[in-house]
GUDOKE-479532 format. One record per residue: residue number from 1; residue in three letters; x, y, z of N, C-alpha, C in turn. Coordinates in Angstrom, 1 decimal. Layout:
<rec><num>NUM</num><residuo>ALA</residuo><n_u>X</n_u><n_v>Y</n_v><n_w>Z</n_w><ca_u>X</ca_u><ca_v>Y</ca_v><ca_w>Z</ca_w><c_u>X</c_u><c_v>Y</c_v><c_w>Z</c_w></rec>
...
END
This chain:
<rec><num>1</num><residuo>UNK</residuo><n_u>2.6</n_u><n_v>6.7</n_v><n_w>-9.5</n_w><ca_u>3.7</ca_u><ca_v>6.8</ca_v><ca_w>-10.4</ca_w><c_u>4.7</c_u><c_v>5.6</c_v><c_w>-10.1</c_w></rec>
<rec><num>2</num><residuo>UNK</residuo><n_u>5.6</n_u><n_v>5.3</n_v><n_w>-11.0</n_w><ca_u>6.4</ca_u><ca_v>4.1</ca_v><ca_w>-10.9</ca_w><c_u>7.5</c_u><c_v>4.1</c_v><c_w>-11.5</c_w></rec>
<rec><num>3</num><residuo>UNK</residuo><n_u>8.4</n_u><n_v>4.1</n_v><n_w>-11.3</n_w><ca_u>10.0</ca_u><ca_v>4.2</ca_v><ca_w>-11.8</ca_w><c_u>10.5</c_u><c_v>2.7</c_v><c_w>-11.9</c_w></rec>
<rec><num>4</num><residuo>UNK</residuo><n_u>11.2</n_u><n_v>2.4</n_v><n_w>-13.1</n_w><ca_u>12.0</ca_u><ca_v>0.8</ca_v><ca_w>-13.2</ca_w><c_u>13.0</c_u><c_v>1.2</c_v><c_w>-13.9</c_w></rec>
<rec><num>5</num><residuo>UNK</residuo><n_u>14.3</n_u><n_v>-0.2</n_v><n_w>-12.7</n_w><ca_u>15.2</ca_u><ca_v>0.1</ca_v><ca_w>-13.0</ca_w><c_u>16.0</c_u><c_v>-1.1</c_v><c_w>-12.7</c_w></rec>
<rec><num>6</num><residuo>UNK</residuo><n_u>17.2</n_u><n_v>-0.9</n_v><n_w>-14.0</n_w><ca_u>17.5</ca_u><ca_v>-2.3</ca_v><ca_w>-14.4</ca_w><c_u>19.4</c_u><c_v>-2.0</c_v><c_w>-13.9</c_w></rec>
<rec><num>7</num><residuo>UNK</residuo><n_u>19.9</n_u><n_v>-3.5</n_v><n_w>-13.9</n_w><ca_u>21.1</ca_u><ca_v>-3.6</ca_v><ca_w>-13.1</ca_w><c_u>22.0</c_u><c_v>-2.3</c_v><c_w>-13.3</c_w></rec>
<rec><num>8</num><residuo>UNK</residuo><n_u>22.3</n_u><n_v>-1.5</n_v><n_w>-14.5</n_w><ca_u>23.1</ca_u><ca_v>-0.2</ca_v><ca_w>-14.6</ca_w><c_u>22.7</c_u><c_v>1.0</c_v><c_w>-14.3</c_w></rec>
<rec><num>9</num><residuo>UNK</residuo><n_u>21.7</n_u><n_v>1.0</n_v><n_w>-13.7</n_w><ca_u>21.2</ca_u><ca_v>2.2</ca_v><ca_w>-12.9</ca_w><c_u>22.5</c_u><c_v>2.8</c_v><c_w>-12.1</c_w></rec>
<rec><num>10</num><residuo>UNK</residuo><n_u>22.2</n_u><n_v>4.4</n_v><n_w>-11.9</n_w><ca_u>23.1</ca_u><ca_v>5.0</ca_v><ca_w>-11.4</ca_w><c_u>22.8</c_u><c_v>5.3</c_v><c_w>-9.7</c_w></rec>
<rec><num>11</num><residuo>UNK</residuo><n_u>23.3</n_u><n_v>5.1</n_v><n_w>-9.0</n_w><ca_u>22.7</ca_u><ca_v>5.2</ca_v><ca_w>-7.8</ca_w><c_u>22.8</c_u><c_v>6.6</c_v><c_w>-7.5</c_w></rec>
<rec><num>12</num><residuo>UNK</residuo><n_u>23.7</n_u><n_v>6.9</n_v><n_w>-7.6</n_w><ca_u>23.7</ca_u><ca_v>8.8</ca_v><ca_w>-7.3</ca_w><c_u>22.5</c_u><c_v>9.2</c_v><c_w>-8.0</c_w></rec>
<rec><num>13</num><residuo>UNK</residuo><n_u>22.1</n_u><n_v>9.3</n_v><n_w>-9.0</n_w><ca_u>21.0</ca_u><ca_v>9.4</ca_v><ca_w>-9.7</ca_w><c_u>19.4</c_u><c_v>9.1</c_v><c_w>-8.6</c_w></rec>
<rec><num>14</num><residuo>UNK</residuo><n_u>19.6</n_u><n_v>7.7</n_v><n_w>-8.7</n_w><ca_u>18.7</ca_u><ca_v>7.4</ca_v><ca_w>-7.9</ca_w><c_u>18.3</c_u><c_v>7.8</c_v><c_w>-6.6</c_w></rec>
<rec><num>15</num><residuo>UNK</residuo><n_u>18.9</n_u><n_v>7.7</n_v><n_w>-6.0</n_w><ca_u>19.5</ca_u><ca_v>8.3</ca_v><ca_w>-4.5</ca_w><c_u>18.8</c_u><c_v>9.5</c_v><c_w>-4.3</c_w></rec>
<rec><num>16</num><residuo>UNK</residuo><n_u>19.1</n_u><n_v>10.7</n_v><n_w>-5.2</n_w><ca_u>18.9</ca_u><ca_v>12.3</ca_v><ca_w>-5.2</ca_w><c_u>17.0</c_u><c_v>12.0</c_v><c_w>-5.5</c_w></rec>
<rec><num>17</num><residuo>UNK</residuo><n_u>17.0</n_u><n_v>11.0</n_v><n_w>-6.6</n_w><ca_u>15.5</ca_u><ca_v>11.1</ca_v><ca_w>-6.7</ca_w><c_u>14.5</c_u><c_v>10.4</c_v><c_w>-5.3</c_w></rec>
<rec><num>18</num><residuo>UNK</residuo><n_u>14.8</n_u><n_v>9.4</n_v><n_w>-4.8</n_w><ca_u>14.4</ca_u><ca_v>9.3</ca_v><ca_w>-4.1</ca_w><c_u>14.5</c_u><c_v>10.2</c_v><c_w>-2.8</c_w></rec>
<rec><num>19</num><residuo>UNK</residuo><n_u>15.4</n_u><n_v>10.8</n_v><n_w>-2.0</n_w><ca_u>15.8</ca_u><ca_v>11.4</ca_v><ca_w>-1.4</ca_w><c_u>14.9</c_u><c_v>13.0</c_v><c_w>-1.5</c_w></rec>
<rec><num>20</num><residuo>UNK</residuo><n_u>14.5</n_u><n_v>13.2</n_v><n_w>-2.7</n_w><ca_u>13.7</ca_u><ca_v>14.2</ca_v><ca_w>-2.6</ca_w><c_u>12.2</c_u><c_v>13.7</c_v><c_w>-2.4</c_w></rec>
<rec><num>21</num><residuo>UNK</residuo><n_u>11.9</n_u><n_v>13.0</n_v><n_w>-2.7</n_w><ca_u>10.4</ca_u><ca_v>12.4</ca_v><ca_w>-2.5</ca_w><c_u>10.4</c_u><c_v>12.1</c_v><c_w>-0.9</c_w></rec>
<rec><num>22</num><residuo>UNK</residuo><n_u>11.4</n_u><n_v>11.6</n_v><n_w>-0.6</n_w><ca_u>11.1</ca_u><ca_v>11.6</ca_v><ca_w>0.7</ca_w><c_u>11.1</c_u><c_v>12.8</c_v><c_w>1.7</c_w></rec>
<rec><num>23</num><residuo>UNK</residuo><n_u>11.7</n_u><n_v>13.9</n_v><n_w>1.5</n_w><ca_u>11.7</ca_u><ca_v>15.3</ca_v><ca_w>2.2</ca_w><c_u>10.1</c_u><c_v>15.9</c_v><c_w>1.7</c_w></rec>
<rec><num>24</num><residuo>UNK</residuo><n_u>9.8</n_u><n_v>15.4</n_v><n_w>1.3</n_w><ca_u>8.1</ca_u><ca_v>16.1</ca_v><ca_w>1.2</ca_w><c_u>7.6</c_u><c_v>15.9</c_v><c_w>2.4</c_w></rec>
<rec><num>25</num><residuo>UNK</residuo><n_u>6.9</n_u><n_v>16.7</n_v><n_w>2.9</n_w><ca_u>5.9</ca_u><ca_v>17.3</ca_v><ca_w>3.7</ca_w><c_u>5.0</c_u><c_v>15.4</c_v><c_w>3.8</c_w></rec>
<rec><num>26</num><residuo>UNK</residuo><n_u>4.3</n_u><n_v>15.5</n_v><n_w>2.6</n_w><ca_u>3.1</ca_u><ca_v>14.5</ca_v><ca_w>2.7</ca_w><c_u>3.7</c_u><c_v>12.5</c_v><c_w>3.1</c_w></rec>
<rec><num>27</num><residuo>UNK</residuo><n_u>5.1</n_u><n_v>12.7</n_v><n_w>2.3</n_w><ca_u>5.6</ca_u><ca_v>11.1</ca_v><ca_w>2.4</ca_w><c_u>5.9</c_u><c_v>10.8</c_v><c_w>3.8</c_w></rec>
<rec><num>28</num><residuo>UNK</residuo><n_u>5.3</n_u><n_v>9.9</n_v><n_w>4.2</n_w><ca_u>5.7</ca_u><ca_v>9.3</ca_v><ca_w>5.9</ca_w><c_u>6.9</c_u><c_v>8.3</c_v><c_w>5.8</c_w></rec>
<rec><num>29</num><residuo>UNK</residuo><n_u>6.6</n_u><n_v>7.3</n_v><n_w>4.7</n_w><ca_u>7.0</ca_u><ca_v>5.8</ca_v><ca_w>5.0</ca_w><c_u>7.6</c_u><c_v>5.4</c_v><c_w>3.9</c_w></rec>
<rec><num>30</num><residuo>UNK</residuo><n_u>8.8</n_u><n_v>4.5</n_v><n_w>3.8</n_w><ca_u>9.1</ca_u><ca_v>3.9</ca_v><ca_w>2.2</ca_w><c_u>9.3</c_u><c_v>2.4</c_v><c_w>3.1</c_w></rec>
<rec><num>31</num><residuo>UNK</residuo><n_u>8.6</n_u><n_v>1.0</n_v><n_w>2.1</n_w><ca_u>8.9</ca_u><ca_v>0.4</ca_v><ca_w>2.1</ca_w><c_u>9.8</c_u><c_v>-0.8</c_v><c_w>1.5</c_w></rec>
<rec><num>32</num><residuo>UNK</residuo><n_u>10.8</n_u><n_v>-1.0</n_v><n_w>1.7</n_w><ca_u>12.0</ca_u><ca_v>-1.7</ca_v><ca_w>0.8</ca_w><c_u>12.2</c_u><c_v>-3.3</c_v><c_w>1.1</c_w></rec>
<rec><num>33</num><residuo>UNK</residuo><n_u>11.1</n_u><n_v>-4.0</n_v><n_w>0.2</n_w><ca_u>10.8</ca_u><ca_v>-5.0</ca_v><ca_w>-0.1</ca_w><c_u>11.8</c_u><c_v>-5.8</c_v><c_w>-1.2</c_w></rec>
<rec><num>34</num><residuo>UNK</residuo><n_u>12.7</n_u><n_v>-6.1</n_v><n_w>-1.0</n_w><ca_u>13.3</ca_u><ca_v>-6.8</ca_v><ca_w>-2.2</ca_w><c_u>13.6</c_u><c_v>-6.0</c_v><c_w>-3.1</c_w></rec>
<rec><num>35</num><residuo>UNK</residuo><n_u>13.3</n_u><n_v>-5.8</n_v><n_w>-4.7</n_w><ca_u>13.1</ca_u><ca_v>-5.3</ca_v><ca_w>-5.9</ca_w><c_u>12.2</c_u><c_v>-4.0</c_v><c_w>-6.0</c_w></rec>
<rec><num>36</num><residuo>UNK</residuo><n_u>11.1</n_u><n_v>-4.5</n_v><n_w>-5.0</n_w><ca_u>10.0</ca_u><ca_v>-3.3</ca_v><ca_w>-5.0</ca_w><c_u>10.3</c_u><c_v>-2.3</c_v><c_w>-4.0</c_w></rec>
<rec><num>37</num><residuo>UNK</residuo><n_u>10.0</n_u><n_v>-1.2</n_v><n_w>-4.3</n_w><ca_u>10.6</ca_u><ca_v>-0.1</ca_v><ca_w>-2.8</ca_w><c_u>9.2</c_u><c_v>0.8</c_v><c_w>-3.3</c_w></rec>
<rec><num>38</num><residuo>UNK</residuo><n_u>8.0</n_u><n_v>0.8</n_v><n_w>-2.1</n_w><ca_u>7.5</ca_u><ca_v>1.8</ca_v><ca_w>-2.2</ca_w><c_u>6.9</c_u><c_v>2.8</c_v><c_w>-1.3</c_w></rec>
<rec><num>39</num><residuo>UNK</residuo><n_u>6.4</n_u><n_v>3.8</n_v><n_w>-1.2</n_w><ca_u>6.6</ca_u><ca_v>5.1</ca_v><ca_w>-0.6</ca_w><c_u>5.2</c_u><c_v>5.4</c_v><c_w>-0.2</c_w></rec>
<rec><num>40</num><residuo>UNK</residuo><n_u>4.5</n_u><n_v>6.0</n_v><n_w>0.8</n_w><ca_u>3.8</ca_u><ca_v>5.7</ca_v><ca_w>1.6</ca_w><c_u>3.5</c_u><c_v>7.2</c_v><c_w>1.7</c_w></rec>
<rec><num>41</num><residuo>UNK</residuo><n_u>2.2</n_u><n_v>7.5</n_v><n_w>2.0</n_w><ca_u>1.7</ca_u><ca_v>9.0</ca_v><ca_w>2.4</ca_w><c_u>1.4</c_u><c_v>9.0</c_v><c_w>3.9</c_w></rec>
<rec><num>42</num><residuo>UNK</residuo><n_u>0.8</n_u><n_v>9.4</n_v><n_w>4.7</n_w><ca_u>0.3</ca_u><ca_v>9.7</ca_v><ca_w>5.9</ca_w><c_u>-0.8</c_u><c_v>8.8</c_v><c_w>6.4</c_w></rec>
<rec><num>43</num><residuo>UNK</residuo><n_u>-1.5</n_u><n_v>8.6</n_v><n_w>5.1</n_w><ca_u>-3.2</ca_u><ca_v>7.9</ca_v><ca_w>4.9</ca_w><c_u>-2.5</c_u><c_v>6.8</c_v><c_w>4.5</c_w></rec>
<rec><num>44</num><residuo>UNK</residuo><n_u>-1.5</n_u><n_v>6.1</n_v><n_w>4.2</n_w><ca_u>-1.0</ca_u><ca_v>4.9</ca_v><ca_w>3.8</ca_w><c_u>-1.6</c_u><c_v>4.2</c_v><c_w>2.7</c_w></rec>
<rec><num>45</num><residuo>UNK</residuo><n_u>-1.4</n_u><n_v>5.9</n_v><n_w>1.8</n_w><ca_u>-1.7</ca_u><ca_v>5.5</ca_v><ca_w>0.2</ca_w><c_u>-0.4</c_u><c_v>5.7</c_v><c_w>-0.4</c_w></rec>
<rec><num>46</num><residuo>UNK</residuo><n_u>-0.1</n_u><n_v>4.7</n_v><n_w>-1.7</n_w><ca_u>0.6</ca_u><ca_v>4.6</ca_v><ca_w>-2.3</ca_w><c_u>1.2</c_u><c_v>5.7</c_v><c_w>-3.4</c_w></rec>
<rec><num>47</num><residuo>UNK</residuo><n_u>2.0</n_u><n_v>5.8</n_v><n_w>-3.2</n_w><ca_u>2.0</ca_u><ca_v>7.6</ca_v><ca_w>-4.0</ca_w><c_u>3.0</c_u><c_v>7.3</c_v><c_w>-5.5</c_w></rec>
<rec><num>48</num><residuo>UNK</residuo><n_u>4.6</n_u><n_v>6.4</n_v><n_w>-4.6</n_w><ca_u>5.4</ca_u><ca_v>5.5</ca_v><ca_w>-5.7</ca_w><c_u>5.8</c_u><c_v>4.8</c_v><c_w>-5.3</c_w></rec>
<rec><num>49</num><residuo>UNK</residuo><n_u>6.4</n_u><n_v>4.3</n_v><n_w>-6.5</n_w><ca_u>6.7</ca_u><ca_v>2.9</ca_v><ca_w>-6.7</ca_w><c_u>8.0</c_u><c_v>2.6</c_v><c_w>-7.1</c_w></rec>
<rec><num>50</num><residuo>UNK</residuo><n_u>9.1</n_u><n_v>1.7</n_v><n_w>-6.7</n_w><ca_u>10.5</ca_u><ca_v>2.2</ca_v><ca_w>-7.6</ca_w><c_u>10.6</c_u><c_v>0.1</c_v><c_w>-7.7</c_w></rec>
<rec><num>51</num><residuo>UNK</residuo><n_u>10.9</n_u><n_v>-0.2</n_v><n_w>-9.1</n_w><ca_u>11.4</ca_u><ca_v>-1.3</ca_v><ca_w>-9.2</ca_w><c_u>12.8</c_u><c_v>-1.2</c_v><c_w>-9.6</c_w></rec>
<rec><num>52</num><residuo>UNK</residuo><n_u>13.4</n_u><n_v>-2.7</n_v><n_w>-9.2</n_w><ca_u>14.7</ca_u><ca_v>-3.0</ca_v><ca_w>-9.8</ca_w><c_u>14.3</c_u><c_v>-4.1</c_v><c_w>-9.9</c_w></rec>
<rec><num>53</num><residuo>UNK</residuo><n_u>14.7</n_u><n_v>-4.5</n_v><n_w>-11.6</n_w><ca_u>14.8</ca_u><ca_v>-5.4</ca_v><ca_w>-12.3</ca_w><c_u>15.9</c_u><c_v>-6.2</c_v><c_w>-11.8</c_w></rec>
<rec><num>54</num><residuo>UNK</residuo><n_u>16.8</n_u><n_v>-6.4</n_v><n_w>-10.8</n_w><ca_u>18.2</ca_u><ca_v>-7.0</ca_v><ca_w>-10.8</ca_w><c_u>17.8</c_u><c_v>-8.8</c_v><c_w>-9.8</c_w></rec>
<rec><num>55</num><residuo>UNK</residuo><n_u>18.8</n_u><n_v>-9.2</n_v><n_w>-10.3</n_w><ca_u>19.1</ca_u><ca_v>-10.5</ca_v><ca_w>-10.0</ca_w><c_u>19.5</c_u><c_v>-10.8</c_v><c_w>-8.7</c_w></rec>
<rec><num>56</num><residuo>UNK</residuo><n_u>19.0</n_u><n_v>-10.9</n_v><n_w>-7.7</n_w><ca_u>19.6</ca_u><ca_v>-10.9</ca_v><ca_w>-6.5</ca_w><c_u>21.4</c_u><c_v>-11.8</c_v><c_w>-6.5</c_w></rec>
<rec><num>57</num><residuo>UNK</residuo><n_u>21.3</n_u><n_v>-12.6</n_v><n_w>-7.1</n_w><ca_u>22.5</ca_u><ca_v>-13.8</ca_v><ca_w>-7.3</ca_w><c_u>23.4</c_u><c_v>-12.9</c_v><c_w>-8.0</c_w></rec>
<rec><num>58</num><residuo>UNK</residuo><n_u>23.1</n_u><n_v>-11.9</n_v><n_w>-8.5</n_w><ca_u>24.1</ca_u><ca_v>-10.9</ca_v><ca_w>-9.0</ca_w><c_u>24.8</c_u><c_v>-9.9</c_v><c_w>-8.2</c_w></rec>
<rec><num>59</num><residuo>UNK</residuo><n_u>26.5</n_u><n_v>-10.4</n_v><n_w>-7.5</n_w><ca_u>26.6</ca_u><ca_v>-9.5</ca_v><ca_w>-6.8</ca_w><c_u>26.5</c_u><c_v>-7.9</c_v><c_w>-6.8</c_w></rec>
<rec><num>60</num><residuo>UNK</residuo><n_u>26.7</n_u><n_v>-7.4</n_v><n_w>-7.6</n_w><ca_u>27.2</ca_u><ca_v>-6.0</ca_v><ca_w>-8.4</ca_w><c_u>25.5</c_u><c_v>-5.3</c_v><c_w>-8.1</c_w></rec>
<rec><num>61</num><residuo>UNK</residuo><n_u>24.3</n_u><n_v>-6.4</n_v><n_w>-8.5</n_w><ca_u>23.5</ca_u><ca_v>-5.9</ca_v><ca_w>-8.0</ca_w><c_u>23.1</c_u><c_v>-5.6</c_v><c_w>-7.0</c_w></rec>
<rec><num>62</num><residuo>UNK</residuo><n_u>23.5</n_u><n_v>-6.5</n_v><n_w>-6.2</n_w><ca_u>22.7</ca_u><ca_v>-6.6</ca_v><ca_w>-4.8</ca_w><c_u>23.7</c_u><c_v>-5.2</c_v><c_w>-3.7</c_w></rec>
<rec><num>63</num><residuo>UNK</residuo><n_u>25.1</n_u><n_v>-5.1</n_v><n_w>-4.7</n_w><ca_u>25.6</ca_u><ca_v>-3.8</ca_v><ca_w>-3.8</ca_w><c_u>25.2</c_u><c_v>-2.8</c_v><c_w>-4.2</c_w></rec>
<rec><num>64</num><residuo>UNK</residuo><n_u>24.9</n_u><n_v>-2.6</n_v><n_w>-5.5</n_w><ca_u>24.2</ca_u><ca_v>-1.2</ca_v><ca_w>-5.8</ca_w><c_u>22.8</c_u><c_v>-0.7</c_v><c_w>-5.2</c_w></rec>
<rec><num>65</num><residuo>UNK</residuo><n_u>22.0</n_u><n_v>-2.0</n_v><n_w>-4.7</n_w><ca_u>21.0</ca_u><ca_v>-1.7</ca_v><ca_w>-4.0</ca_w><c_u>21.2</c_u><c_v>-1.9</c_v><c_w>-2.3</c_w></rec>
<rec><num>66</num><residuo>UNK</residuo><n_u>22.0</n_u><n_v>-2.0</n_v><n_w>-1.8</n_w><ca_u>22.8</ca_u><ca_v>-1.9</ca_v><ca_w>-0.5</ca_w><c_u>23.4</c_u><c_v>-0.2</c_v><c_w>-0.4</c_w></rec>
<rec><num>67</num><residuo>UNK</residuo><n_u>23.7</n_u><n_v>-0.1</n_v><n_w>-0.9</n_w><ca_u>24.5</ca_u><ca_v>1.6</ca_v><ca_w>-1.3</ca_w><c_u>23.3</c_u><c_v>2.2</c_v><c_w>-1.5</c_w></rec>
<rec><num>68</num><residuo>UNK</residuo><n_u>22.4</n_u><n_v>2.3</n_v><n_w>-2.1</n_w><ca_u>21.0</ca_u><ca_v>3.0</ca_v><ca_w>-2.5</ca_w><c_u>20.3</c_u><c_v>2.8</c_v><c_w>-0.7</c_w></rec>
<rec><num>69</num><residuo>UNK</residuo><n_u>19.9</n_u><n_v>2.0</n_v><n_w>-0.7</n_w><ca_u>19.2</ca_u><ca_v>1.7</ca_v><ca_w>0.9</ca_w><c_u>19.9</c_u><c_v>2.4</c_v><c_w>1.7</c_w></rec>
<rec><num>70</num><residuo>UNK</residuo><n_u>21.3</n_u><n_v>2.3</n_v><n_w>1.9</n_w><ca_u>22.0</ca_u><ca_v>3.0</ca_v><ca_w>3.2</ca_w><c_u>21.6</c_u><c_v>4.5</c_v><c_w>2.8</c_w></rec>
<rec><num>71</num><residuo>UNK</residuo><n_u>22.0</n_u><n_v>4.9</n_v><n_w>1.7</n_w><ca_u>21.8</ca_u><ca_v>6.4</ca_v><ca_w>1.1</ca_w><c_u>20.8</c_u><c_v>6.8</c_v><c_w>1.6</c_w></rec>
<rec><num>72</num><residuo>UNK</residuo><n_u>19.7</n_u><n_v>6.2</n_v><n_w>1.2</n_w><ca_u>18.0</ca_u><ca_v>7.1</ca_v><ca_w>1.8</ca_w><c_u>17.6</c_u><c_v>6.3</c_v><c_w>3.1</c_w></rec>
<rec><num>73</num><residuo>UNK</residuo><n_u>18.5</n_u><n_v>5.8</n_v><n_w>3.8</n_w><ca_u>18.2</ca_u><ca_v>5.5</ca_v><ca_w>4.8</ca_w><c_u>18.5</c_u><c_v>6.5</c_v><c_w>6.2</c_w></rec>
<rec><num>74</num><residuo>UNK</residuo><n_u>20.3</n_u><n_v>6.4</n_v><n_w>5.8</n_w><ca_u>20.7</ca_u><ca_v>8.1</ca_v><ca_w>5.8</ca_w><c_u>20.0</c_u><c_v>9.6</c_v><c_w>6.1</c_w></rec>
<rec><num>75</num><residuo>UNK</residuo><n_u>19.1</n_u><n_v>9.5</n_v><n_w>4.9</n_w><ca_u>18.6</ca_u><ca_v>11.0</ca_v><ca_w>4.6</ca_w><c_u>17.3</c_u><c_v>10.7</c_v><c_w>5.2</c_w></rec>
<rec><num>76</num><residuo>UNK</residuo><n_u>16.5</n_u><n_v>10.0</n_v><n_w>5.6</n_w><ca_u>15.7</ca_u><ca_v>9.1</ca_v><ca_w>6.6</ca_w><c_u>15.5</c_u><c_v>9.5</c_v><c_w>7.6</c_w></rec>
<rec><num>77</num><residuo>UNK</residuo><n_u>17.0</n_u><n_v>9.3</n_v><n_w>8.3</n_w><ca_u>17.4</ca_u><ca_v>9.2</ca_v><ca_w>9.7</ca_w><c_u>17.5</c_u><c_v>11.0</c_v><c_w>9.4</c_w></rec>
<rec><num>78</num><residuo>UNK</residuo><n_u>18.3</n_u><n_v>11.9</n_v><n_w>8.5</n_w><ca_u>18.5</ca_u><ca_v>13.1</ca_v><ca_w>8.8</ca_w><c_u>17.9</c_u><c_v>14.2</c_v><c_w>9.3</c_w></rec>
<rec><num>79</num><residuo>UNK</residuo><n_u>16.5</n_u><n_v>13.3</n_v><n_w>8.4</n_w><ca_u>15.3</ca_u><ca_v>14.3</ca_v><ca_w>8.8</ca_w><c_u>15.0</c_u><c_v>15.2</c_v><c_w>9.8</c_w></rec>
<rec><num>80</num><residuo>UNK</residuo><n_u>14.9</n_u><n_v>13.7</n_v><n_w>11.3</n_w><ca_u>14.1</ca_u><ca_v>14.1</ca_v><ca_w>12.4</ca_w><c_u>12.7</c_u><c_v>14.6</c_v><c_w>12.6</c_w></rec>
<rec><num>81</num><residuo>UNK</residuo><n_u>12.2</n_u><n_v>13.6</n_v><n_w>11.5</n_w><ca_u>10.7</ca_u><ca_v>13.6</ca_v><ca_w>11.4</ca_w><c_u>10.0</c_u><c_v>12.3</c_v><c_w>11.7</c_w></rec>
<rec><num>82</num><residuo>UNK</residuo><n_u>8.8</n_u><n_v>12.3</n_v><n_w>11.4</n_w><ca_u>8.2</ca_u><ca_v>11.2</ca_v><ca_w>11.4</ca_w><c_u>8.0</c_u><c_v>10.3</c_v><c_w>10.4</c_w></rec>
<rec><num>83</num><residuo>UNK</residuo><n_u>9.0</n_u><n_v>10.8</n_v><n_w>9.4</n_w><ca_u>9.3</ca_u><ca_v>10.3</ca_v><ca_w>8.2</ca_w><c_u>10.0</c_u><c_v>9.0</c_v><c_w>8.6</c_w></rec>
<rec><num>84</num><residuo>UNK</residuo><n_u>9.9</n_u><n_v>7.2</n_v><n_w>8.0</n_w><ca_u>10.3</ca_u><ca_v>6.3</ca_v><ca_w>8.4</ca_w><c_u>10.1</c_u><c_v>5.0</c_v><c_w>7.3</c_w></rec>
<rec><num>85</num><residuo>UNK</residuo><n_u>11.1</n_u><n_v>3.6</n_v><n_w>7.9</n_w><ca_u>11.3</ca_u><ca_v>3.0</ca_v><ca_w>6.5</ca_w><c_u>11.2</c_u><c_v>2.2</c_v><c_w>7.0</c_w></rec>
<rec><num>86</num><residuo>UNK</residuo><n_u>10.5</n_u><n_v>0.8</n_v><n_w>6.2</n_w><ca_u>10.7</ca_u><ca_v>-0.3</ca_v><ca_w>6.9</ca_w><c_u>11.9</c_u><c_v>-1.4</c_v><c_w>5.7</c_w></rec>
<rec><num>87</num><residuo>UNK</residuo><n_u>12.8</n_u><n_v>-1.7</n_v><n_w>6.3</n_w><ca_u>13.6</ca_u><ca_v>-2.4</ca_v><ca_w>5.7</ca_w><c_u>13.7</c_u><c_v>-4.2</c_v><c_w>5.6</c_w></rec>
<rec><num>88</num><residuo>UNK</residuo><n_u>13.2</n_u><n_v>-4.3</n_v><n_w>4.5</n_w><ca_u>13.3</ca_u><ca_v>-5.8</ca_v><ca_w>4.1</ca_w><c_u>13.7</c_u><c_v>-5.9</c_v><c_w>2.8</c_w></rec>
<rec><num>89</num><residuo>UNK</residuo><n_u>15.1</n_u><n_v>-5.6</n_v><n_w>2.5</n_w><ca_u>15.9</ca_u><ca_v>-5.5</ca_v><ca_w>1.2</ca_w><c_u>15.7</c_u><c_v>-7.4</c_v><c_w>0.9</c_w></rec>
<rec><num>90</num><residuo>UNK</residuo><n_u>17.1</n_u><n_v>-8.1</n_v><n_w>1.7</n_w><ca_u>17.3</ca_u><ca_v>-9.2</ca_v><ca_w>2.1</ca_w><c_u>16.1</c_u><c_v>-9.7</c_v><c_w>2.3</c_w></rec>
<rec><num>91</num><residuo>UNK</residuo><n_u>15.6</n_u><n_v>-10.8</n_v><n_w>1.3</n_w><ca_u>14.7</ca_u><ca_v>-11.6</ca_v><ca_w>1.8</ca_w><c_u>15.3</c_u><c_v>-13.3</c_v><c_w>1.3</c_w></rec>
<rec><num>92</num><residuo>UNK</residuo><n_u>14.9</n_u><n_v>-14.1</n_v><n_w>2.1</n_w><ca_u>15.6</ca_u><ca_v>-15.4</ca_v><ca_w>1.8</ca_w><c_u>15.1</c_u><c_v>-16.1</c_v><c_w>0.4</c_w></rec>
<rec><num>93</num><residuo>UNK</residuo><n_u>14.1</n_u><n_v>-15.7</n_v><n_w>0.1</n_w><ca_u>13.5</ca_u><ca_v>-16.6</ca_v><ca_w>-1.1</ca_w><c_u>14.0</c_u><c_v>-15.8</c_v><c_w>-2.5</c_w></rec>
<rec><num>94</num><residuo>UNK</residuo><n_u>14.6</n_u><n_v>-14.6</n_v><n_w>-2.4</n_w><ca_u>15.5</ca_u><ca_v>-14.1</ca_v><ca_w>-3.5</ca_w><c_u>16.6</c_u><c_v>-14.5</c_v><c_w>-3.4</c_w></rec>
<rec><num>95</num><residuo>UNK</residuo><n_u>17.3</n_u><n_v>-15.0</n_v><n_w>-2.5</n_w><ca_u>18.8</ca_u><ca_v>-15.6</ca_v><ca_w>-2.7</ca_w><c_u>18.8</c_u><c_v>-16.9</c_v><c_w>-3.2</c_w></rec>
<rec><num>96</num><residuo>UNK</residuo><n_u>17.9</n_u><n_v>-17.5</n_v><n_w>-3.3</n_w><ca_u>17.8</ca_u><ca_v>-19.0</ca_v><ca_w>-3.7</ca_w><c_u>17.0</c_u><c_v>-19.6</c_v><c_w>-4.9</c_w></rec>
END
């Protein structure tokens, strides 16, 4: 499955959605690649997918996905599972 989403996305919105996919039993891992963020099973199969369409050079974007990241990174850390993220929001070749 695959979710896209463009600079007016609601992060609270987002947030709760992601935030539940991650409390499942089966999801281990989310990876937050830039634009692409995706979510990982145990077998390190791809289960979803979340795009943002946003401009990195756009500030307004780049906090709404800063605020989204901390959020499920948060609920991540709440767990105390083996549930886990690898973070690479910031990458140099989007800012330029």
């Amino acid at each position: 499955m695959k979710d896209v989403y463009y600079v007016d996305f609601d992060v609270d919105e987002v947030t709760s959605k992601i935030n539940g996919l991650m409390s499942r039993w089966s999801v281990h891992l989310i990876h937050i690649k830039g634009q692409k963020w995706k979510v990982y099973d145990h077998s390190d199969i791809l289960i979803y997918e979340f795009d943002f369409l946003i401009d990195f050079k756009d500030i307004e974007g780049r906090i709404k996905l800063e605020d989204l990241k901390l959020n499920v990174i948060h609920h991540i850390e709440s767990l105390r599972d083996d549930t886990s993220y690898i973070d690479e929001l910031v990458q140099e070749e989007l800012l330029y």
